[in-house]
C-alpha positions as CSV (number, residue, x, y, z in Angstrom):
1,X,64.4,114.5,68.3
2,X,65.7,117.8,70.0
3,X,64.3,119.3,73.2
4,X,63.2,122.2,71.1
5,X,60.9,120.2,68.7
6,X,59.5,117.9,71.5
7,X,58.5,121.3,72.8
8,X,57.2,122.9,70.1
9,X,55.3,119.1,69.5
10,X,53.8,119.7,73.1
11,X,53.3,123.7,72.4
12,X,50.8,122.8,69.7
13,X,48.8,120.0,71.1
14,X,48.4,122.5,74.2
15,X,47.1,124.9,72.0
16,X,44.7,122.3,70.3
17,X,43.5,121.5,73.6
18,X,42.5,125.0,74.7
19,X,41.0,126.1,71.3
20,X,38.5,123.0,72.2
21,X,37.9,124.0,75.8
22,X,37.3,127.6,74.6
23,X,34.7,127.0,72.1
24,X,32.9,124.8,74.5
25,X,33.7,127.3,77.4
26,X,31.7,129.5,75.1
27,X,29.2,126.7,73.9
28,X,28.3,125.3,77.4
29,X,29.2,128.4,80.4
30,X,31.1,126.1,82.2
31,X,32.9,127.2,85.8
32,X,29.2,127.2,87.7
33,X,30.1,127.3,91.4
34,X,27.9,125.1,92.4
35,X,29.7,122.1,90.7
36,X,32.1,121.0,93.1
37,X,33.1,117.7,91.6
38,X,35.4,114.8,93.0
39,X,36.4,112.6,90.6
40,X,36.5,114.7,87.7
41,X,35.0,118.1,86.0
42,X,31.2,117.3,85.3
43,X,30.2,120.7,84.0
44,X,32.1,120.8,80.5
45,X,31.4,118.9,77.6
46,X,34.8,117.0,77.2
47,X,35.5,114.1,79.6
48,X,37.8,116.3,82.1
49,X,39.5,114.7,85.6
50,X,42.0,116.8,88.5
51,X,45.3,115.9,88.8
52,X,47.3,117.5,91.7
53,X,50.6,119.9,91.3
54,X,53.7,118.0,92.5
55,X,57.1,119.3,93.6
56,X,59.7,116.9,92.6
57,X,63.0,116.2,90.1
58,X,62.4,116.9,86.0
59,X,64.6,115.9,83.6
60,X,64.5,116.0,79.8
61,X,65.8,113.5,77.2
62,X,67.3,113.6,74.1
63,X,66.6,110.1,71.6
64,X,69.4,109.4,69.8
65,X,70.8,106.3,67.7
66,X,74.1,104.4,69.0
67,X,76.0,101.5,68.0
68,X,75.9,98.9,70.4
69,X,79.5,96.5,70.4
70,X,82.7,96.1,72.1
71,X,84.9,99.2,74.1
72,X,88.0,99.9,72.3
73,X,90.1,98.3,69.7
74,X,93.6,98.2,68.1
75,X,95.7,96.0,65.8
76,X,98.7,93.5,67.0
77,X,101.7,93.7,64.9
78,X,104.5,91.3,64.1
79,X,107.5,93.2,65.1
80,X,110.2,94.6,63.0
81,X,113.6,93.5,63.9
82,X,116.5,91.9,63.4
83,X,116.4,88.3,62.7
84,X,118.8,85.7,64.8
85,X,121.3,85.4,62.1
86,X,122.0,89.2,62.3
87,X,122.2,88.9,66.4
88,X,124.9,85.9,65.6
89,X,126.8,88.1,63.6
90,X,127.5,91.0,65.8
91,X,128.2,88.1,68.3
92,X,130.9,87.2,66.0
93,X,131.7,90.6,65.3
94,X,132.6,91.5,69.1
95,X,134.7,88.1,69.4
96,X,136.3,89.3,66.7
97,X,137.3,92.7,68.2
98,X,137.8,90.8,71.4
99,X,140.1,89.0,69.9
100,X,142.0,92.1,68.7
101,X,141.8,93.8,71.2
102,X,143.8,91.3,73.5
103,X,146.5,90.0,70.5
104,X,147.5,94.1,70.6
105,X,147.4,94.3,74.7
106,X,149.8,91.3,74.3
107,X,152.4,93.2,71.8
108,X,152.0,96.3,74.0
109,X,152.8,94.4,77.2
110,X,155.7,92.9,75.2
111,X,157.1,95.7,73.4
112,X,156.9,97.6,76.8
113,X,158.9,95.0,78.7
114,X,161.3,95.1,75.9
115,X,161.0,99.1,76.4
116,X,161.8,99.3,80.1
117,X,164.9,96.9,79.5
118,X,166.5,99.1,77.0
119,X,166.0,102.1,79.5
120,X,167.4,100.1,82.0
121,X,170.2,99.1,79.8
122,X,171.0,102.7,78.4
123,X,171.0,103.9,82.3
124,X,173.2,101.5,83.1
125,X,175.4,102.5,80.2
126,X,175.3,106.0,81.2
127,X,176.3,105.3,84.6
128,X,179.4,103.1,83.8
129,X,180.2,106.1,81.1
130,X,180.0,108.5,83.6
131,X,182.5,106.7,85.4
132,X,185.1,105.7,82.9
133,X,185.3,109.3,81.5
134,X,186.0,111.1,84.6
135,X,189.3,112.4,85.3
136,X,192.1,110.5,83.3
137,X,189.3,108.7,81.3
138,X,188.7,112.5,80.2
139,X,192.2,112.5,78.9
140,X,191.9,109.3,77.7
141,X,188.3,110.5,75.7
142,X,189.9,113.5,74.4
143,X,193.0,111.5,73.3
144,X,190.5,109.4,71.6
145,X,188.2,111.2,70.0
146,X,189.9,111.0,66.9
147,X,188.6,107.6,66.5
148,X,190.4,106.0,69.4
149,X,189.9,102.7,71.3
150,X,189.9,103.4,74.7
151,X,187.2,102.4,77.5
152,X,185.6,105.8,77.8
153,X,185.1,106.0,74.2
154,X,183.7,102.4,73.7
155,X,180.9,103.0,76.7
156,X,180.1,106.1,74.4
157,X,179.1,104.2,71.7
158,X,177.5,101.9,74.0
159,X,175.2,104.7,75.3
160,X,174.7,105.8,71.5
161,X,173.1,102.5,70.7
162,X,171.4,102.4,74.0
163,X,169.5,105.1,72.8
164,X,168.6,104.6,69.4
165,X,167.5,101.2,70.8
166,X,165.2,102.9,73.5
167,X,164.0,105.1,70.8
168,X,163.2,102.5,68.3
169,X,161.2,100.6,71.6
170,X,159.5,104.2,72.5
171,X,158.2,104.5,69.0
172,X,157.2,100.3,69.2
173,X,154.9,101.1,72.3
174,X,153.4,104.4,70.8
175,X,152.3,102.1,67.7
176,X,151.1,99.5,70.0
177,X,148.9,101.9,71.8
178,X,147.2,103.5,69.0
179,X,146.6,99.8,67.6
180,X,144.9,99.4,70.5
181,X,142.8,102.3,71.2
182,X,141.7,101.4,67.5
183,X,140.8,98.0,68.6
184,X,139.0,99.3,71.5
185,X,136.8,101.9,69.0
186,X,136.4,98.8,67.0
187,X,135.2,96.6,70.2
188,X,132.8,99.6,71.0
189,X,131.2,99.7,67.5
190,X,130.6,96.1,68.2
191,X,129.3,96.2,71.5
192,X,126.9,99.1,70.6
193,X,125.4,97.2,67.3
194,X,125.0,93.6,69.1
195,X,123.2,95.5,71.7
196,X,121.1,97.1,69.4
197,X,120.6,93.7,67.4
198,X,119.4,91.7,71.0
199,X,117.3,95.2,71.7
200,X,115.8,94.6,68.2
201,X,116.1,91.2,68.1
202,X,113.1,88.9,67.1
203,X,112.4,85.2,66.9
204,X,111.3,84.2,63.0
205,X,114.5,83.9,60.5
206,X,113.4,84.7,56.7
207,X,111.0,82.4,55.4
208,X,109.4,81.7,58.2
209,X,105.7,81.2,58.2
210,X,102.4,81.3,60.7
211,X,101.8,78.0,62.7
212,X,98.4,78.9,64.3
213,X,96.3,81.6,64.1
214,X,93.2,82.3,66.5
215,X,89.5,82.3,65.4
216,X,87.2,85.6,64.8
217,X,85.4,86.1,68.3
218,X,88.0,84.5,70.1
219,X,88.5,85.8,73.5
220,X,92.0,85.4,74.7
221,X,93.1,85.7,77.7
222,X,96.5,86.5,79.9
223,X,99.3,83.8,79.1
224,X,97.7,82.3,76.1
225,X,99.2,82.3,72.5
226,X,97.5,85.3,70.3
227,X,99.4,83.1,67.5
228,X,102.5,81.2,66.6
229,X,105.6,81.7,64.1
230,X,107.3,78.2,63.5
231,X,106.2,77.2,66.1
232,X,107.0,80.1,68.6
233,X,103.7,81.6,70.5
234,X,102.8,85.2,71.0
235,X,101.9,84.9,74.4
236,X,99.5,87.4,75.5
237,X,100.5,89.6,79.3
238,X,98.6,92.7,80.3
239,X,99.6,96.0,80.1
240,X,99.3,99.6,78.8
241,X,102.7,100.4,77.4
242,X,103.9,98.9,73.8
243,X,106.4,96.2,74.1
244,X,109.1,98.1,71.3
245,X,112.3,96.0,72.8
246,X,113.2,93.3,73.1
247,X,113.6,92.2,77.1
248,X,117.5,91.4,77.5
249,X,120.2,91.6,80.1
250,X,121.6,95.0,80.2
251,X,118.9,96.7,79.1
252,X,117.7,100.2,80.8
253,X,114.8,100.3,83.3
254,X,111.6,101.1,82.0
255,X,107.7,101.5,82.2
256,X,108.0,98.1,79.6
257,X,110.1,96.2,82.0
258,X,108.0,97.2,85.0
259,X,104.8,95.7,83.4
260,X,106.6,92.6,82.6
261,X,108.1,91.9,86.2
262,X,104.4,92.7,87.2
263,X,103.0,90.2,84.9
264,X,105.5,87.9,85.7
265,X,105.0,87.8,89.3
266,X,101.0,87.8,89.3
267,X,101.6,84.7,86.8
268,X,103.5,82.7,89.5
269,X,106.9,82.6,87.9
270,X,109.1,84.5,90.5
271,X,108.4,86.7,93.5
272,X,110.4,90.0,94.4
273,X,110.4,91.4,90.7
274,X,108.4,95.1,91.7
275,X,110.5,97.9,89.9
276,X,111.2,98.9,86.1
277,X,114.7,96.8,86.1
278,X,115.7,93.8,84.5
279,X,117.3,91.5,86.9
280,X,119.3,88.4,87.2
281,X,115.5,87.5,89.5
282,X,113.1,88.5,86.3
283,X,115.9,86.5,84.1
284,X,115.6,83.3,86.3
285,X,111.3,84.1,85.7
286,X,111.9,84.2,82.2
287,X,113.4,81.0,82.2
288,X,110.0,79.9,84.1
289,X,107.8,81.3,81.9
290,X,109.7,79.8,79.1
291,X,110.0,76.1,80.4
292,X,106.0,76.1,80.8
293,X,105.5,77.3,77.3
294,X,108.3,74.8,75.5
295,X,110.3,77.6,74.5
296,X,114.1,77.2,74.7
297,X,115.1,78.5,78.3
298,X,117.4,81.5,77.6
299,X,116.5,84.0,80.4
300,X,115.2,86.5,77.9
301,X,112.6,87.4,75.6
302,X,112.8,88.5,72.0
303,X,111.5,91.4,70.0
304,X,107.6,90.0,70.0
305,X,107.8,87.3,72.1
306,X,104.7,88.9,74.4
307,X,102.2,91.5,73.6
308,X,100.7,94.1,76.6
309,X,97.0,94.6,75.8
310,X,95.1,96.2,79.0
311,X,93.2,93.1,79.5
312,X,91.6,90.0,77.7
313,X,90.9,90.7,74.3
314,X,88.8,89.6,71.8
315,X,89.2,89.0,67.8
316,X,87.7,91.0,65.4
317,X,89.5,90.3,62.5
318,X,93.0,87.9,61.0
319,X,94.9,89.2,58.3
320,X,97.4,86.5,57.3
321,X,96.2,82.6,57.0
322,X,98.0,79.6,58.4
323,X,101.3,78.8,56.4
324,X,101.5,82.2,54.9
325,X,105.0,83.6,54.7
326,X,105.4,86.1,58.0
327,X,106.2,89.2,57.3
328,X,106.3,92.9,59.9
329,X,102.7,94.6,59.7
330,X,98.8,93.7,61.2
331,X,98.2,90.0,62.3
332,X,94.7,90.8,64.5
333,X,92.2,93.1,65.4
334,X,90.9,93.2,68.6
335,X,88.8,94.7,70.9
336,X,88.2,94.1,75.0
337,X,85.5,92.1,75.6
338,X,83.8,95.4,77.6
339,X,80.6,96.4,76.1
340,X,79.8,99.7,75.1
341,X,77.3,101.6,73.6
342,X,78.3,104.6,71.0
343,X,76.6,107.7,69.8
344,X,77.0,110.6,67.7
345,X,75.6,112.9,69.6
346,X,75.1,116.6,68.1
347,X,78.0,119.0,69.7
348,X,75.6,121.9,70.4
349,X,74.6,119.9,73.5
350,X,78.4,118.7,74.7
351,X,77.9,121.2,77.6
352,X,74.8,119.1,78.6
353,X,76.4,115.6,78.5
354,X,79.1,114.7,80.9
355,X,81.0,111.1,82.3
356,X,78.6,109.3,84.8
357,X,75.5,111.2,83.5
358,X,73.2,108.0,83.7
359,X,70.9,106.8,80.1
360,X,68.7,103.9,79.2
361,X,69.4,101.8,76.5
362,X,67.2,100.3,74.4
363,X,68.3,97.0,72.4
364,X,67.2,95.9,69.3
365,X,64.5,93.6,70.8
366,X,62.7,96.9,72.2
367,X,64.0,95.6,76.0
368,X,65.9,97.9,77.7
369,X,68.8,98.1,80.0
370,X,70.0,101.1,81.8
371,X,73.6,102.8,81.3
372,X,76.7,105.2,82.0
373,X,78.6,108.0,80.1
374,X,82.1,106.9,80.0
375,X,83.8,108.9,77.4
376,X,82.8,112.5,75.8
377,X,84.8,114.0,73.1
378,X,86.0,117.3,73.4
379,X,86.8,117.9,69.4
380,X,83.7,117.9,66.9
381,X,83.6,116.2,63.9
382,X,81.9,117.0,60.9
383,X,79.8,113.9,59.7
384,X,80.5,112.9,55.6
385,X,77.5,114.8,53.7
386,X,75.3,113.5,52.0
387,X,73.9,114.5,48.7
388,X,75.3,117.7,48.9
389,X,73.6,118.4,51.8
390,X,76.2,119.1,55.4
391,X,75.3,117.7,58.4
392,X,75.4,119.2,62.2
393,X,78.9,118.6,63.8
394,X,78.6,115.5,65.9
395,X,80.6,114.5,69.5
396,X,81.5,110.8,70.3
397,X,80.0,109.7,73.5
398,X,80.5,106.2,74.8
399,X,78.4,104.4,77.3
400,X,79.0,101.9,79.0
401,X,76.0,99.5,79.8
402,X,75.6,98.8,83.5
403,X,74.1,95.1,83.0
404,X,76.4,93.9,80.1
405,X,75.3,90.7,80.2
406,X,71.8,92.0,79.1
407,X,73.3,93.6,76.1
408,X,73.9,90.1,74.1
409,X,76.6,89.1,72.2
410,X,76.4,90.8,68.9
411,X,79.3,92.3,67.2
412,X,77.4,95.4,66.8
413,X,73.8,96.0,67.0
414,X,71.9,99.5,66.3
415,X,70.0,100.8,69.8
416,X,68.3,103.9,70.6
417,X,69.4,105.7,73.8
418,X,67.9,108.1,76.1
419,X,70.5,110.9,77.4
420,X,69.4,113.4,80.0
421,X,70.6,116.7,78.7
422,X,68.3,118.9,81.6
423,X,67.2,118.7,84.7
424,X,65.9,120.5,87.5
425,X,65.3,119.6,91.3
426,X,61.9,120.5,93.7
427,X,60.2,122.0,90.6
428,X,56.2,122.8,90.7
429,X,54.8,119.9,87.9
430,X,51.8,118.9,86.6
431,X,51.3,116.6,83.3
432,X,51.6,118.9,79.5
433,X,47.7,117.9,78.9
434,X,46.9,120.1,82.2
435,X,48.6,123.6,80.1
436,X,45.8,126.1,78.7
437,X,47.0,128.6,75.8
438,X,46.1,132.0,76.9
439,X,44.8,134.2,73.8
440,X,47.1,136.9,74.9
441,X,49.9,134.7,74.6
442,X,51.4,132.2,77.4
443,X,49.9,129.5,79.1
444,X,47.4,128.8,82.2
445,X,46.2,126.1,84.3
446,X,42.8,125.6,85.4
447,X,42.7,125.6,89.5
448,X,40.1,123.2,91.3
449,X,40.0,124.9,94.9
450,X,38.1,123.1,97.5
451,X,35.2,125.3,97.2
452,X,35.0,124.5,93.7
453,X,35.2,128.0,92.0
454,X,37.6,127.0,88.4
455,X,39.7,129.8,87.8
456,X,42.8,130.0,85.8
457,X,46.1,130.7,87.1
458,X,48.9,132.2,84.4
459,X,51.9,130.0,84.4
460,X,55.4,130.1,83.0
461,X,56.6,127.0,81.4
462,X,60.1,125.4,82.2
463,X,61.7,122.1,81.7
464,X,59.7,119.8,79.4
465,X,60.1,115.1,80.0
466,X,59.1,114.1,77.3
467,X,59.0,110.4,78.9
468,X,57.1,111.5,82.1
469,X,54.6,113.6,80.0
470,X,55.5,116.4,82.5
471,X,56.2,120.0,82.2
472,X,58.1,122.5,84.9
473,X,55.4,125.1,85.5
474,X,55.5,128.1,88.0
475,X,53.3,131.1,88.7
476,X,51.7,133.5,91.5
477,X,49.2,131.7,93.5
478,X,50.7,128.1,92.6
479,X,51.4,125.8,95.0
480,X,51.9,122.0,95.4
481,X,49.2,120.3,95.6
482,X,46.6,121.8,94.5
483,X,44.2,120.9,92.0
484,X,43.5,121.6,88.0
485,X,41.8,119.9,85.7
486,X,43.1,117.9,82.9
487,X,41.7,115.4,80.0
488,X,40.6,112.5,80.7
489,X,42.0,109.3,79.5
């Protein structure tokens, strides 16, 4: 119920209530001034007693239904990757290009030993030409150059074929160094797509199928299996960020790596592994990890091999059943095992509502447990209608219960809870009951002074608690304290 019907409720039982004490104002001339009662109003027909104006805190509540169950929830995935055969591959791949790679280095260094000696050769051919043409080996050349046998014209052809042969080694080398910068683009390729296979890597070949499952309600806990592939857990480690690599030597620093080393280090399995970078120490804690779980001791962990979840977690729901084929997509729902309480609660009072705002809970057994805001949306949603007819926008607000163990253990349970949406501190108040309509319009209380003279003091109405039964009231010639009459009981 809103604040402005619970008013309007109290607005016209006020109203009742004067209408009665009019007529029987009228009836009976009350207010005599020799009545000075003490434990109540003798000198009116209806059963009347004082109550005394109070200055204290008023707050107002708003009812509204929740859903009591767990905080949060999200699905665990078996991971999309590339399965061991393809990692062996690109293994085999990148030999293979090693393998090239050094067979052309080898016929490079060759050919280019067999350049230099040519050079050498044809230099020293040049030189001894040099020499055996000079002067009367000039004569001798030009004498000869009709096809002549002389020494200066024999070292010529010598140098001739020195060159061609230093020419033919030249062009040897070039092709040996473009065979190899092909075989180095070729080792690159390989290098890049076995890194990205061990990045992407995962555990289960084709075919594989699900080995164990967990139960519905199960709570699991940090370094326990979530479930198992042929045989291989999913070992649960707490975190916030997704685990979307696999966690391999080489790979870059990250928040992924950081939770890991973090996990790995509260767990016992190495010390020294603070920072986002995967070292030779979160290797050798790997290994650790792996020994106590029975998995083969590699130093690194595929594609899936742990989850991050921010804490323990419990299942909601398994989609696949024991010996079912595995394939990537859902395997659980899960929630934390926090409780939490959530309403809908209508967006016109957001501004009212905010995180740590206390509430009180009750649970389906009509016991009730007190409560915090935790969470209050800032979009508004527009509820489904219903036939035909469109509902107020609505704002999530989660609560989180500050007894939880009071709360049960129900997956979800329906609960009413009372939200503060107003309040005001050292306000004048006195009960609803004590409120007088006023014919002209407004509202009055009805003053006891010690001398016992009733008169009725004009008041304007503030803050209604609808738990209390109390309403904010102020006015001139109101104080705390004093007296004014209200029903009995």
């Amino acid at each position: 119920m809103s604040q402005g019907s619970r008013r309007g409720r109290w607005t016209a039982l006020a109203a009742i209530v004067v209408i009665v004490l009019v007529v029987l104002a009228i009836v009976l001339e009350p207010f005599h001034e020799s009545t000075k009662p003490s434990a109540g109003v003798a000198d009116n027909a209806t059963p009347t007693s004082l109550t005394t104006v109070k200055r204290e805190s008023l707050s107002s509540q708003t009812q509204v239904s929740g859903t009591l169950g767990y905080a949060g929830s999200s699905k665990i995935l078996v991971a999309s990757g590339n399965a061991p055969t393809a990692v062996q591959r690109s293994e085999q791949q990148l030999a293979s290009g090693e393998t090239q790679l050094a067979s052309a280095q080898r016929t490079l260094a060759s050919d280019d030993t067999a350049l230099q000696r040519a050079r050498s050769q044809l230099a020293a051919a040049r030189a001894k030409e040099a020499v055996d043409c000079a002067g009367e080996g000039a004569a001798e050349a030009s004498s000869s150059a009709g096809g002549g046998s002389g020494t200066c014209a024999g070292d010529r052809q010598t140098v001739t074929s020195g060159e061609q042969g230093v020419s033919g080694a030249e062009a040897k080398v070039t092709a040996d160094r473009t065979q190899i910068a092909s075989a180095q683009s070729s080792l690159a390729r390989s290098q890049s797509a076995l890194a990205t296979a061990r990045t992407t890597a995962v555990s289960y070949a084709q075919g594989a199928v699900y080995t164990s499952l967990p139960s519905v309600g199960q709570v699991i806990r940090r370094n326990h299996s979530l479930y198992a592939i042929g045989g291989q857990p999913t070992i649960l480690l707490y975190g916030s960020t997704l685990a979307t690599r696999a966690f391999v030597a080489g790979m870059s620093a990250g928040a992924d790596v950081g939770e890991l080393n973090a996990n790995l280090e509260a767990l016992g399995y190495g010390s020294g592994l603070a920072g986002e970078e995967f070292t030779e120490a979160t290797a050798a804690a790997i290994r650790a990890f792996q020994a106590e779980h029975g998995l083969a001791q590699t130093g690194e962990l595929t594609l899936g091999a742990v989850v991050f979840e921010p804490g323990p977690v419990r299942v909601t729901s398994v989609t696949p059943t024991v010996g079912m084929g595995v394939s990537p997509g859902p395997v659980l729902a899960v929630s934390s095992t926090a409780r939490q309480v959530t309403v809908k609660l209508d967006a016109s009072e957001q501004a009212s509502v905010k995180k740590g705002d206390r509430v009180l809970i009750t649970l389906p057994d009509n016991q009730t447990t007190p409560g915090t805001v935790s969470y209050v949306a800032s979009v508004a949603v527009a509820p489904a209608s219903e036939h035909g007819e469109e509902s107020a926008p609505t704002i999530e607000v989660d609560i989180t219960p500050s007894e939880p163990n009071a709360t049960g253990h129900l997956d979800a349970a329906p609960v009413q809870v009372s939200i503060t949406t107003a309040s005001v501190k050292d306000a004048l108040v006195v009960p609803v009951s004590a409120l007088l309509a006023l014919a002209g319009g407004g509202y009055a209380v009805e003053e006891v002074p010690p001398d016992g003279v009733h008169r009725l003091v004009p008041v304007t109405v503030g803050l209604f608690d609808d738990e209390a039964g109390d309403v904010q009231v102020s006015g001139t010639g109101l104080a705390a304290g004093q007296r004014v009459v209200v029903p009995s009981t």
